[in-house]
KEVOKOL-512402 format. One line per 5 residues: their letters; for each residue x, z, y of N, C-alpha, C. Coordinates in Angstrom, 3 decimals. Each point is the difference from the previous one (the first is absolute). Layout:
A = X:Z:Y:X:Z:Y:X:Z:Y ~ ...
//
This chain:
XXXXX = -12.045:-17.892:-17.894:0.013:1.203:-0.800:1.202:0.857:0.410 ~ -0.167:1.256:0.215:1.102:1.245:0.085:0.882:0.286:-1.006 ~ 1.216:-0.221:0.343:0.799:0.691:-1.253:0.351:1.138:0.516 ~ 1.277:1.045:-0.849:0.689:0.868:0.427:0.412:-0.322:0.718 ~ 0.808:0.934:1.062:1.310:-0.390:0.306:1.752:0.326:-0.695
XXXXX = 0.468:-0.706:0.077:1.257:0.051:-1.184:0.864:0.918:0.551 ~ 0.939:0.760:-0.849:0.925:1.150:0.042:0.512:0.148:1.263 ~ 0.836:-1.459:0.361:1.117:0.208:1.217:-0.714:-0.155:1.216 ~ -1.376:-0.716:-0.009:-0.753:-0.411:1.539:-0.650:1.649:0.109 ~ -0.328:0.632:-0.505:-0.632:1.153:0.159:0.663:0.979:0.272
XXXXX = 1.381:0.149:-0.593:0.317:0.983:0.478:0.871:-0.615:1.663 ~ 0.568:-1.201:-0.233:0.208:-0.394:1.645:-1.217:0.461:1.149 ~ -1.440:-0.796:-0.850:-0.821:0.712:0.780:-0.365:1.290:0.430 ~ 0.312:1.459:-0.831:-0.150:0.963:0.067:1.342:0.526:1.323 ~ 0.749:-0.637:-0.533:1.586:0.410:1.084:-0.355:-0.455:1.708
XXXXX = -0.708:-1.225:-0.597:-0.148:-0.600:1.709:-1.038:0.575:0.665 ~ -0.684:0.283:-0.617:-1.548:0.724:0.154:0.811:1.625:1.040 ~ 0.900:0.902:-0.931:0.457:1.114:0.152:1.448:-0.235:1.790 ~ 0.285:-1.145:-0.392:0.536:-0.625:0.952:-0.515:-0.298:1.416 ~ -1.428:-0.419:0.092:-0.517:-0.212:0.847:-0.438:1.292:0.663
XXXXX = -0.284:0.996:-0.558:-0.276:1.920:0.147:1.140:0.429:0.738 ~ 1.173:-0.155:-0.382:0.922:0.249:0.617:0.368:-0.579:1.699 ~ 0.056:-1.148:-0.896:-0.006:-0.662:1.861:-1.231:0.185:0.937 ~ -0.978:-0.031:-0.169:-1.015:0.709:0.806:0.127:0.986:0.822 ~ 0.871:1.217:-1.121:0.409:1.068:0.406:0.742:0.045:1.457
XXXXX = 1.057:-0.603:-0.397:1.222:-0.206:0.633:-0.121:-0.591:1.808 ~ -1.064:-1.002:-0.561:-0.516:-0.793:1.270:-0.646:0.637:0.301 ~ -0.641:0.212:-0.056:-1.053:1.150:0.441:0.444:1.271:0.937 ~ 1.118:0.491:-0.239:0.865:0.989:0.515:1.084:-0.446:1.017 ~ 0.605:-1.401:-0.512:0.742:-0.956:0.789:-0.294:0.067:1.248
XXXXX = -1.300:-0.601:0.002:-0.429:-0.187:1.192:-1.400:0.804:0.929 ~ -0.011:1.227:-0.527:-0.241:1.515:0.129:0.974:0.344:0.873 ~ 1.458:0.044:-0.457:1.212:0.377:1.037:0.312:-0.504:0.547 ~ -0.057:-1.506:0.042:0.045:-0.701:1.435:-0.620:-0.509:0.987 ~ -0.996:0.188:-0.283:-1.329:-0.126:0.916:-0.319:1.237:0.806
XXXXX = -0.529:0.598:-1.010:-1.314:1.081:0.161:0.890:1.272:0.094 ~ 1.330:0.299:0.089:0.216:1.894:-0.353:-0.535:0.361:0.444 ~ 0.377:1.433:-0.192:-0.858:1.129:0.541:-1.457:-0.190:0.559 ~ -0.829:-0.923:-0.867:-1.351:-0.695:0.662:-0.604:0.259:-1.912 ~ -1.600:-0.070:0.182:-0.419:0.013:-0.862:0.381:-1.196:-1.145
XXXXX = 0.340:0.658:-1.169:-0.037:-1.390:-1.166:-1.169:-0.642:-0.002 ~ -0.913:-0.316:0.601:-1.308:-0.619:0.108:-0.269:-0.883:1.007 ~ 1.337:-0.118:1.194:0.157:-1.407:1.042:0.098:-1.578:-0.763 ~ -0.330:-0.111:0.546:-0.377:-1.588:-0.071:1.338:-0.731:-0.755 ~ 0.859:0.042:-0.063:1.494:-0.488:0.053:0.277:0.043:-1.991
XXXXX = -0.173:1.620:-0.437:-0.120:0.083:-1.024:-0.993:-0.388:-0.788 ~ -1.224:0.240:0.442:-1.035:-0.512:-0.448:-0.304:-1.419:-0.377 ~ 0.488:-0.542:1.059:0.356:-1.598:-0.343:0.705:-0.313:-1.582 ~ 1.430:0.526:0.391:1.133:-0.014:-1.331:-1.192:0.238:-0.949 ~ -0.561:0.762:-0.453:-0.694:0.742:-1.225:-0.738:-1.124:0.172
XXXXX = -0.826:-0.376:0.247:-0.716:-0.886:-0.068:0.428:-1.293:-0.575 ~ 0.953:-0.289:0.609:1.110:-1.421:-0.870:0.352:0.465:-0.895 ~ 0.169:0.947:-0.264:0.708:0.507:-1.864:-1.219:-0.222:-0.659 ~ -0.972:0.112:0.530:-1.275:0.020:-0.900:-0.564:-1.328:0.060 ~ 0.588:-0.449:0.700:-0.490:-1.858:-0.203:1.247:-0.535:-1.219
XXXXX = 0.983:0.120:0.419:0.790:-0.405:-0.820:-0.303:0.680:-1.317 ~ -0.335:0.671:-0.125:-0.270:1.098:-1.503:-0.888:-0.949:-0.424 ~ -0.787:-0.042:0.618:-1.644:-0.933:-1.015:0.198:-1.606:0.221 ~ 0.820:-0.779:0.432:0.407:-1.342:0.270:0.699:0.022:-1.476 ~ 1.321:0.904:-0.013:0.728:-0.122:-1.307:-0.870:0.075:-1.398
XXXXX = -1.179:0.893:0.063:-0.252:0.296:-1.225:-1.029:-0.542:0.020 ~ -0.388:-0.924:0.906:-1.403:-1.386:-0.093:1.065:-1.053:-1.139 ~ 1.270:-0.183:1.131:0.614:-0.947:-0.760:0.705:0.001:-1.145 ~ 0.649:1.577:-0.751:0.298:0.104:-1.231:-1.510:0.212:-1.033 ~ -1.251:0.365:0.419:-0.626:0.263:-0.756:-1.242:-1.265:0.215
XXXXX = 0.192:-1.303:0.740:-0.910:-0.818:-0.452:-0.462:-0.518:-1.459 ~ 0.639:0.100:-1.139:-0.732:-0.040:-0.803:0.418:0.397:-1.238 ~ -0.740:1.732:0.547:0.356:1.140:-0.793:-1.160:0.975:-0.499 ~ 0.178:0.925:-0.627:-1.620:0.867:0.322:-0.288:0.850:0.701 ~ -0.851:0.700:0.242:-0.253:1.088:1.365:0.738:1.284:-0.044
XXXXX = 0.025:0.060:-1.062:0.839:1.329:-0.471:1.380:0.230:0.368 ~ 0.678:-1.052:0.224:1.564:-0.041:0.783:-0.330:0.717:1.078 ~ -0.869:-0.523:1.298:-0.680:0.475:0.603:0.241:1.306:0.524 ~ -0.282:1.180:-0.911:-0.047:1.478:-0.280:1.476:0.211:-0.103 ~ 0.560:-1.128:-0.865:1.601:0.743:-0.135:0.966:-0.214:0.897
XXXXX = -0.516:-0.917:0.942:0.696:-0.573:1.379:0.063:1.198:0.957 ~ -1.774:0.466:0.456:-0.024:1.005:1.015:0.407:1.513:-0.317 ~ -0.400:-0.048:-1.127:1.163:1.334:-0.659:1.513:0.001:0.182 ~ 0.768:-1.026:-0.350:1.294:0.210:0.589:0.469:-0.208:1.012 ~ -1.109:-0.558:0.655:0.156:-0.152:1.997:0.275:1.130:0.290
XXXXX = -1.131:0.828:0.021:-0.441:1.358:0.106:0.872:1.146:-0.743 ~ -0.062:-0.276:-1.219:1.466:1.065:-0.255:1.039:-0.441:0.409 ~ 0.544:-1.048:0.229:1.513:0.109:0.505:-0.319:0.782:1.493 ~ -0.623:-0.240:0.868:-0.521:0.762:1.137:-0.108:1.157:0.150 ~ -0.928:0.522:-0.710:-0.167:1.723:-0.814:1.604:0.840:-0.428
XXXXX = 0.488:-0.879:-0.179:1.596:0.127:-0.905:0.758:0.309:1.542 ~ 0.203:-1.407:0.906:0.310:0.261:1.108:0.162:0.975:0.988 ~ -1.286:0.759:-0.496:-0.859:0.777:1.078:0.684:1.512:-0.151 ~ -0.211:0.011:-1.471:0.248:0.978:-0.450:1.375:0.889:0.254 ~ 1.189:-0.909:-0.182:1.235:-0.455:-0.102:0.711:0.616:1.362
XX = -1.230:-0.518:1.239:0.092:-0.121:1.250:-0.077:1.506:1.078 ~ -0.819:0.660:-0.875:-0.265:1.670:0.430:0.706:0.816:-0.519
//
């Protein structure tokens, strides 16, 4: 049976969740500038990175949300995604 999740795991989860957005970011750009400059952000090098942020993104929240309800779910990729959006924004 599903319970909640309790005060302090959720919002850790929400931080790590927003945490993981960030570093994505970062890596993502990391190794954008040391690979790929002046080359499309769409070489292989970055693309990779993004790709491991996004494994690691859904590994973590398989393993904080094994037995949770689906609805975390929604509040996970929302703060992936807004801390990202936030990033982005920040960034122009």
């Amino acid at each position: 049976m599903s319970m909640t999740m309790k005060s302090k795991k959720h919002s850790f989860f929400i931080l790590m969740n927003a945490s993981l957005g960030l570093l994505t970011c970062f890596v993502y750009l990391y190794t954008w500038v040391a690979f790929s400059f002046m080359e499309s952000m769409w070489s292989w090098e970055p693309l990779l990175s993004l790709v491991g942020s996004l494994t690691l993104f859904i590994l973590w929240n398989v393993y904080m949300l094994r037995n949770e309800r689906n609805r975390y779910w929604a509040q996970a990729v929302f703060s992936y995604l807004g801390s990202i959006a936030i990033f982005a924004y920040f960034l122009t």
